[in-house]
Every structure is written in structure tokens, then in C-alpha cells.
N, C-alpha and C positions, 0 to 999 in steps of 0.2 A: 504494500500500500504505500502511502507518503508513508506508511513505513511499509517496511517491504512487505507483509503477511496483508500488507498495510503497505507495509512499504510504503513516505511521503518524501517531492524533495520540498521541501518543499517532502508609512512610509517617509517622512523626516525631514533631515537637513542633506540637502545632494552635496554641498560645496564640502562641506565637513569631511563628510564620512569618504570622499574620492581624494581629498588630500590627504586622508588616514592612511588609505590603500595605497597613495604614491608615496608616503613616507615611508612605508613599509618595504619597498620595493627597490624604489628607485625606477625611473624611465629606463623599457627597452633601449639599446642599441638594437643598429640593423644588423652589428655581427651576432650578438649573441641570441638575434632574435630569430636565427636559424637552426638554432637547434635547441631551444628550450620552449616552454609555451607555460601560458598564464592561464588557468580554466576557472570561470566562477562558479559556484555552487552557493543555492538560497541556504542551504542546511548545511552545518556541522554534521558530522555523524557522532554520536556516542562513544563509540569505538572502532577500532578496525579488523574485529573478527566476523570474518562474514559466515561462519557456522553458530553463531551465538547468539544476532541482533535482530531485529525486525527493520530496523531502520534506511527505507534504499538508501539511503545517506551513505552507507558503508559501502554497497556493491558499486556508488560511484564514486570512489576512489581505488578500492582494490580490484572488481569486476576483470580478468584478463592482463589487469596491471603487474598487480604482485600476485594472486590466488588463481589457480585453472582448478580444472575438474578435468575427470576423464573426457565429458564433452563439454561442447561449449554454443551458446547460441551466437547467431553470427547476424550481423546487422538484416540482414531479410527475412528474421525472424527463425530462421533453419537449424537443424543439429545440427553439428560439426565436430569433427576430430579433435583432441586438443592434447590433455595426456594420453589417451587411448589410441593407436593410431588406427586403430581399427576394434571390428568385433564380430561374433556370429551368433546365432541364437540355435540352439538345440532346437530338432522335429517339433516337441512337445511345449514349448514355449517357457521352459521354465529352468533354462539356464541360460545365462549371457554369458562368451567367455571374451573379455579385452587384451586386446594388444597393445602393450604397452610400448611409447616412444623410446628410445636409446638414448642414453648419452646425460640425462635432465638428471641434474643438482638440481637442493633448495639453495637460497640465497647465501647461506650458513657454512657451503661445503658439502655438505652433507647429502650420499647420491640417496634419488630416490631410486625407489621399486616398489613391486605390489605387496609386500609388507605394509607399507604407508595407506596402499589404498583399502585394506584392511583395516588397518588400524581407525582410518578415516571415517569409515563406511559405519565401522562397529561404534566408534562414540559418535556419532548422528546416529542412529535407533537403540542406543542405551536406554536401559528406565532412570536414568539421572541423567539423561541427556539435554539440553537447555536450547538445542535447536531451534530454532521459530519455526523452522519448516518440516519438523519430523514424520508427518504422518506421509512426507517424500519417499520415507524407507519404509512403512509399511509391510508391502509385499517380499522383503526380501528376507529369505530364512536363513540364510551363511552366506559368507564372502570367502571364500578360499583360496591360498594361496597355488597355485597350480607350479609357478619356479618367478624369478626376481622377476622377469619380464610379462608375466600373463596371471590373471588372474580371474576366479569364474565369480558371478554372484548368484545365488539360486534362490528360486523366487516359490514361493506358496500357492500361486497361482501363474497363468500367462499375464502379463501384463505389454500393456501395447507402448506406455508411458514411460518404460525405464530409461531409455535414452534421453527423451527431456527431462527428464525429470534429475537428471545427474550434471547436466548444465545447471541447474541454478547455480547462484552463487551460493548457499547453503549447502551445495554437496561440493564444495571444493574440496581440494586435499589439501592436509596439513599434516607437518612433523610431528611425531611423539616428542621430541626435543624439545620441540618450541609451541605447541599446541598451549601452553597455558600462560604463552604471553602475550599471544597473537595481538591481543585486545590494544596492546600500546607498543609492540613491536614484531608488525606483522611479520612470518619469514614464510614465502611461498617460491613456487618454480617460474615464476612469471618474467614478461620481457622486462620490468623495474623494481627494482627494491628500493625500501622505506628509506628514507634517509632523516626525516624529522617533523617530530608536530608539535607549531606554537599552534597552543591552544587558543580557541576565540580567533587565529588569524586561516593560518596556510597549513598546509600536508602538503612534502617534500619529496619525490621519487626521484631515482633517476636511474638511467639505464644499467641493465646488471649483464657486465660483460661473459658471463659463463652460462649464459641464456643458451639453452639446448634448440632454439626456434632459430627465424630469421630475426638480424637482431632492426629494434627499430631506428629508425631515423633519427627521432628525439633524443640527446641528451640527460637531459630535465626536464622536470613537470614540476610545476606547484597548484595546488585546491587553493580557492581564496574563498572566503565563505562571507558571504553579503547576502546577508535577508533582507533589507531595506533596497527594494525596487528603483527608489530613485536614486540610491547610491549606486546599486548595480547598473543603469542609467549610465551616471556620471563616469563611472570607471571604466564602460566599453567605449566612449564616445571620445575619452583622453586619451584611449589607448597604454591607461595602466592594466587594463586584460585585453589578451589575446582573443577570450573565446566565454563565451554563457552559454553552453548547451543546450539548459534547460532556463533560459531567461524570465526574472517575472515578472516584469513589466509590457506584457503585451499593449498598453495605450503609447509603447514609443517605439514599436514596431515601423509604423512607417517611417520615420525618421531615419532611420538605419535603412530601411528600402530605396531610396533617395540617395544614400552616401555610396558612393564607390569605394569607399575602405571597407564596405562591410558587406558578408553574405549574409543573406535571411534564411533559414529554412524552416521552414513550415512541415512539420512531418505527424506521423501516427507514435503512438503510446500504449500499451496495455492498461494506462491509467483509467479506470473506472470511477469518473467522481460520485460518489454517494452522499445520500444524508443518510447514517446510519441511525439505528433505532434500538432498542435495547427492548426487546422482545420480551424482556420479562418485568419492566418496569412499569407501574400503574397503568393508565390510562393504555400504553401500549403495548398491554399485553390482548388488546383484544384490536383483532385481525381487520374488524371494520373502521376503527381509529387509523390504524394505518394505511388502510384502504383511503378513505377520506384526506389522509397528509398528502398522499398520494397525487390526485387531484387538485389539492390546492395549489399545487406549485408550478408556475409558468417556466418553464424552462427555458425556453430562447429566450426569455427574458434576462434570465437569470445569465445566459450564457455572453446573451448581449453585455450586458450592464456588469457584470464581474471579470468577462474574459476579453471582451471586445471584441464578440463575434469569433474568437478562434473554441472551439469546440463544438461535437457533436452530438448532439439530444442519444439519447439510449432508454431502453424499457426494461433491461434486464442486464445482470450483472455478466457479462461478455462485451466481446471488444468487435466493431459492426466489420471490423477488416476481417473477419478470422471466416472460413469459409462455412463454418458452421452455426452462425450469428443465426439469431431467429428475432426477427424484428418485431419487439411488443411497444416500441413507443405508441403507439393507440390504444393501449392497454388501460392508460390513465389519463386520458386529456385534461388539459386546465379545466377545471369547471369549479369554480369555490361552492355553488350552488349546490353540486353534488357533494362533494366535499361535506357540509352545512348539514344534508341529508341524513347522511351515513355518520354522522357525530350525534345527531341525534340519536338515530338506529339503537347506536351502542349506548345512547344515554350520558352522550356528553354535549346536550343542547345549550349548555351558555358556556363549551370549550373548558379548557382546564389552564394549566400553568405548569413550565418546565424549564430546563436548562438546555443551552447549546454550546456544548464546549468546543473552542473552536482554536488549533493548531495553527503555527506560526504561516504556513503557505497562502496566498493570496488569493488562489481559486476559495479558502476556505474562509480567512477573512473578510473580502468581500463581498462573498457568495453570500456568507452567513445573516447577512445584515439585510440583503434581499431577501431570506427565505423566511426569517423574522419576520418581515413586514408582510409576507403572503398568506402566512399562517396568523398573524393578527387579523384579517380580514374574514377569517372564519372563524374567531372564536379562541386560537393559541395563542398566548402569551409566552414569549421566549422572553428568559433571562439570559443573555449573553456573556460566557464567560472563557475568555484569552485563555489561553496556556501554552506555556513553551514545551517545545519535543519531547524533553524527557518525561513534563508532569505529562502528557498526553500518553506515554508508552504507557505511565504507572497507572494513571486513575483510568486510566477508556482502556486502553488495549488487553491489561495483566488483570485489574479489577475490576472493570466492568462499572465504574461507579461513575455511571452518564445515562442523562438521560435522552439526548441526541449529540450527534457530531458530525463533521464533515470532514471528509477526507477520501484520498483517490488511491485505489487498490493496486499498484503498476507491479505486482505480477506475474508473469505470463501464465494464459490459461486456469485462473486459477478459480474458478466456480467451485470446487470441490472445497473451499474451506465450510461452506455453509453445510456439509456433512459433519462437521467437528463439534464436537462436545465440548460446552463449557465454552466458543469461540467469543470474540466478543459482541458479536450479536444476539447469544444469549437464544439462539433459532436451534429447534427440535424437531425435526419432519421425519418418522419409520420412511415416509413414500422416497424421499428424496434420497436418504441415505441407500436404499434400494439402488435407486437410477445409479448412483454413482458406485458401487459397490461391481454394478453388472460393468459401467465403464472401465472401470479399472481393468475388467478381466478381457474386456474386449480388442482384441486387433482389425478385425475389421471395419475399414473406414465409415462405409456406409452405412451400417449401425451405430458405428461411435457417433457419428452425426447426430443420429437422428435419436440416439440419444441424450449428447447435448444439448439439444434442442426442448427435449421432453424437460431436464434440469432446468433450464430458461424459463420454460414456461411455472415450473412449478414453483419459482422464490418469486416468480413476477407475482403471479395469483395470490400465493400467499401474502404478497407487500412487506419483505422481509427489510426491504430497506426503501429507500426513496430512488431510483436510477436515474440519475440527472444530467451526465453528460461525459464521454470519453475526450480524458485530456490529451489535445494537441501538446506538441514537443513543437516550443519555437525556444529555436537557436539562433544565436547572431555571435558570428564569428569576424575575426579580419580573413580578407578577401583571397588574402596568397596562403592562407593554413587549409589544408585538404586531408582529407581520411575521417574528420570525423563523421557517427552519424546523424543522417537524416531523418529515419525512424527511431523508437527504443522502444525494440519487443522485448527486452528487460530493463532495467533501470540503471547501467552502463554508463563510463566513458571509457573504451577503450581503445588507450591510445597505439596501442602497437604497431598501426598502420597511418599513423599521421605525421605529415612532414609541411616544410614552407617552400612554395615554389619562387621565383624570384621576380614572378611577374603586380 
């Protein structure tokens, strides 16, 4: 989301906060500005273990940087080889055996082999495992060491998912060595190793020359971490950063459209923005309440007035790119009047009164102030209450102690969490956990289709949350840096492939 299960990445004085950033820095040179690069990021992340946090914050800075996995998703959304350099799958579907790459050290010295991807494997589905993505390893019953180079994982059932599913950044691999420092000095097989993090400013890579890959172009990299829009603003436009991936100020998007120092891109995102709802808390534990939120909420409006027209309305908790989208935006029309109805129904004819705790990202501050004002029109009274990332991981995401919130789900494919017990939606459906259960074990396409499709339909009907709009990726970079991406079918920056041309 804006935290990664959740996964988020997510306004003031601009003149300030961009002379903070150039005092930090210092102005590029053109020499040195060929081989290092400046990238902003709205969020800090917690930490930099990406087996441990919810936070995409983390997988955008280590994502392919310093952490791989056996596979890895590749900017079009696709598997890909990464440490695995291949694999086969047993007649019966319930063995994967991977081929491992030659030659890969972690950054420490230290050679890997499939020892490691054991060891990896087994603490992500421990019962003390702290995984955010554990129910990833679910299906899988042993991981066995087959010799240094190969190793098998055998699974409980067939599953069609294992190979995406080992691309997250939650199933990276990591050293027993170093597994319990990762958090503040991550050590992975990746094309950059850590080099240093001031805190509240920058995270510092830079290329790790015993890189078993091709090695990158970049030098150095530093995270610069600007949540203040009109600072991050101020600091692409001075050229103290190279590059906003994920920009949050889309009202200054044309500006930068207009300047030939800068490219725009406008791309796709697994981001599912939601108004999430806490299924077991008063008024909204009953299905026609939420039905009725449902309805009251103008979306393009919403999408207008908070995003400035870059996003796309959605009806269910899926991303409309993905070939198995099942389009319920008509499911709920604006209609307050309905809305009004169905509050009655349930017996809450003069509305009730709640809280909207709302995370530091600007689709949600924004958003949040319009969705206040739509549900006043029916009767809801929202108490509007800020919170920074971290209270938002502890009270909404770990304890559940919300009564709505905003925030965008980024990722990939990840509908199956509304099968999880205890998630922080606090949602319970035998039907649902059903469909996803028979998913899991299915390989065939045209079934898995069309049974995510049936999933789609069943949290839409239900009203498990509000679907309100999949978040666009606008990046605004300088005009001569290339390789980064256009999409982000996961929550990514990886730089492996990005260099400065001289034009």
C-alpha cells in the first residue's frame, strides 16, 4: 500500500525548504552529474529491510538496488530472472527447482548459494516471522537444498503464483550474517551497496564493484526525502534533484511540461487508492452503511480536485491495466440521495460521527478533506485526524484503531489480502476466502481470470472499502537521465539500468 501490504509513498515555505536541500548538497557539476543522480522520494522509509516492513518506502530505495530475489518484476510488469537464472516445474505442479546464477557475492564478501535461499525462504514463513507479506509462502512445504547452485521449493499444492510471488521485495534474499541488521545496514547481492543514512535527509548507494550482473552506469545515488510538495517543487525546478519518480505535486505538472530541462511521465501504478473502513467498527459494521459511503462519494471529483485530473475512477480493489480487471465502477454511482436511503435502511437516518485518519501522502490529505465534505452532505460527520507514517503503520495498519483512512494499496496483484484474518480491514467472507483459496491452486489462465473477476465482484458487493481511484505515477525527471520507469507495477526505483546521455 502507501505502505507496501499498504505499501504508501507517499504544503509550506518552497524558498526555505529548497535552500535546505541545496545546502545539503551542494549544486551539481556537469562532470559529476554523469554518473551520480539525485532521486526524491515524498517518504522516508522506517527502515531498510525489505522482509520486515510494510512500508513501499523501503522497496524504493533497496527494490533491485541492494536486495534481489530469485525473480524479479521488470518495469512491464513481467517475471524475470534475477538470482534464479532459470527454473522448471515438476509434471505434478508441486515442485519448483531454480537455477541459480554463478559467480554472486553479498556486498560483505560473502559468496552466496542456495543455502541462503533456504535460509531466506524458511525465516519468511517462520511462526515468528514478522514478514508483512507472509501469507507469500503459504503454499510452500520445504525448501531444499538440492547442491550450492540449485535448489527445489515444494509446495502443498500446485500453485500458478510462485514465481510472482518471489519477486516481491518481501521474498528477497538475505545473509544469515547480516539478516538482523539489515534494518540500518542493509547487505544484499544487488548492482549498489549502502553507503549511509542521515536521517530526516538522504540514503546513500553507490555502485558495488563485485556485482555478479552487468554492472550499472551510475556511480552514486542518493534518496532525498521531501514530503512538502512545494519544496519538492522548488528543488526539481533549481535542479538541486535530478529526478521525482513519484512527484507530489501534480498542480505543477505543466510547468515542467513546458521546460525542456525536464521529462514528464505520466504512467500506471498498482496503486489502488481506497477509503478504507474498519468492518468491525460501529456504524460500519453493517454492510448497508457502507453501501451508502459508497454512493456518496463523487469520484472525479475527488480525482479532479485532489489529483488534478491524473487518476482513474475504479469499482473494485484491482488495477483496470491488468487483463483480468472487471469493471464495477457503476456499481456505486454518486447519488447522496441513495446514499441518504440506505443510512436510513440500516437506521442511521440523522448519520452518525467518526474519524478519518489521514497519512502524510497528498492523494490522502487532500482527498480526505473532499471526502469529509461528501459524506457531510449525507449525514457523516468526519473528525479529521493527520498522522505521520509511522503512527499510521501502529494505530491503522498493526491495531486496527481507525475508524476510516485513506490510502493506496501499490502492491502488485494483491486482492488476496482481503482473504487474511485479522487484516486491517477487519473483513471476514467463508465465500471469498473460497474464490481465493481455489486461485491459489489454479494454473490455468482462463479460470484464474475468471476467477478474479468473481473476487472483484465479491468485496465490491460487499462495500469492503470505498474504490476510489488507481494512482497515476507522475515522474518529472531532467531530460538527458534515461532508464528510469514509466510504469510501477511495484513500488520500485531501480536504478540498474539508468544512465545521463549528453544530449
Amino acid at each position: 500500500m502507501h505502505a507496501k501490504s499498504l505499501k504508501s509513498r507517499l504544503l509550506g515555505f518552497a524558498g526555505g525548504a529548497a535552500l535546505a536541500v541545496a545546502a545539503l548538497t551542494g549544486a551539481h557539476t556537469s562532470a559529476d552529474a554523469k554518473s551520480s543522480l539525485s532521486l526524491g522520494m515524498a517518504l522516508e522509509p522506517p527502515h531498510l529491510d525489505a522482509t520486515a516492513g510494510a512500508a513501499a518506502a523501503i522497496d524504493g530505495v533497496v527494490y533491485q538496488n541492494i536486495f534481489q530475489g530469485l525473480t524479479r518484476i521488470g518495469p512491464d510488469g513481467s517475471v524475470l530472472p534475477s538470482l534464479a537464472k532459470s527454473w522448471d516445474v515438476s509434471d505434478d505442479g508441486l515442485t519448483y527447482r531454480f537455477h541459480l546464477q554463478n559467480g554472486v557475492v553479498f556486498h560483505d564478501g560473502t559468496p552466496f548459494s542456495a543455502d541462503d535461499v533456504k535460509f531466506s525462504l524458511d525465516r519468511a514463513r517462520a511462526d515468528d516471522s514478522v514478514n508483512a507479506q507472509k501469507p507469500l509462502f503459504d503454499g510452500i512445504s520445504e525448501v531444499v537444498v538440492v547442491d550450492p547452485q540449485t535448489v527445489d521449493i515444494k509446495l502443498t499444492s500446485p500453485s500458478g503464483n510462485l514465481a510472482y510471488n518471489l519477486a516481491w521485495g518481501d521474498a528477497v534474499i538475505v545473509s544469515p550474517k547480516t539478516a538482523e541488521t539489515n534494518k540500518t545496514k542493509p547487505v544484499g547481492t544487488g548492482p549498489f551497496k549502502f553507503d549511509r543514512w542521515m536521517k530526516g535527509q538522504e540514503i546513500r548507494i553507490s555502485r558495488f564493484d563485485g556485482y555478479w550482473g552487468e554492472q550499472p552506469q551510475l556511480d552514486t545515488a542518493s534518496f532525498r526525502f521531501i514530503s512538502d510538495p512545494n519544496a519538492a517543487f522548488a528543488a526539481m525546478i533549481s535542479g538541486d534533484l535530478d529526478a521525482f519518480p513519484v512527484y507530489s505535486a501534480p498542480e505543477t505538472i505543466v510547468q515542467f511540461e513546458a521546460d525542456p530541462r525536464f521529462e514528464v511521465a505520466i504512467g500506471t501504478t498498482e496503486g489502488e487508492t481506497i477509503l478504507a473502513m474498519n468492518n468491525t467498527r460501529g456504524p460500519l459494521k453493517n454492510k448497508l452503511v457502507r453501501q451508502a459511503i459508497s454512493h456518496a462519494i463523487n469520484k472525479q471529483a475527488l480525482i479532479d480536485g485532489a489529483m488534478f485530473g491524473l487518476g482513474t475512477p475504479i469499482g473494485t480493489h484491482f488495477a483496470p491495466h491488468h487483463p483480468a480487471y472487471n469493471d464495477l465502477t457503476g456499481l456505486y454511482p454518486y447519488d447522496p440521495a441513495k446514499a441518504k436511503e440506505l443510512l436510513a435502511q440500516a437506521g442511521y437516518a440523522e448519520g452518525f460521527s467518526a474519524t478519518l485518519k489521514l497519512p502524510p501522502p497528498t492523494y490522502a490529505r487532500r482527498g480526505g478533506e473532499l471526502i469529509a465534505s461528501d459524506l457531510k452532505k449525507v449525514g457523516i460527520d468526519l473528525k479529521i485526524v493527520p498522522v505521520e507514517w509511522a503512527q499510521w503503520l501502529s494505530e491503522v495498519f498493526k491495531e486496527t484503531n481507525y475508524d476510516f483512512t485513506i490510502v493506496s494499496h501499490v502492491e502488485p496483484m494483491d486482492i488476496g489480502i482481503y482473504a487474511r484474518d485479522k487484516y486491517y480491514f477487519n473483513y471476514s467472507s467463508d465465500q471469498f476466502k473460497t474464490l481465493i483459496d481455489e486461485l491459489n491452486v489454479t494454473v490455468d489462465e482462463d479460470k484464474r481470470t475468471e476467477l478474479l473477476k468473481q473476487a472483484q465482484q465479491s468485496i465490491s458487493e460487499d462495500a469492503v472499502n470505498v474504490y476510489l481511484f488507481q494512482l497515476a505515477k507522475t515522474g518529472v525527471w531532467n531530460a538527458n537521465v534515461k532508464g528510469l520507469w514509466h510504469n510501477a507495477p511495484t513500488p520500485a526505483n531501480d536504478l540498474s539500468q539508468v544512465y545521463w546521455t549528453d544530449n
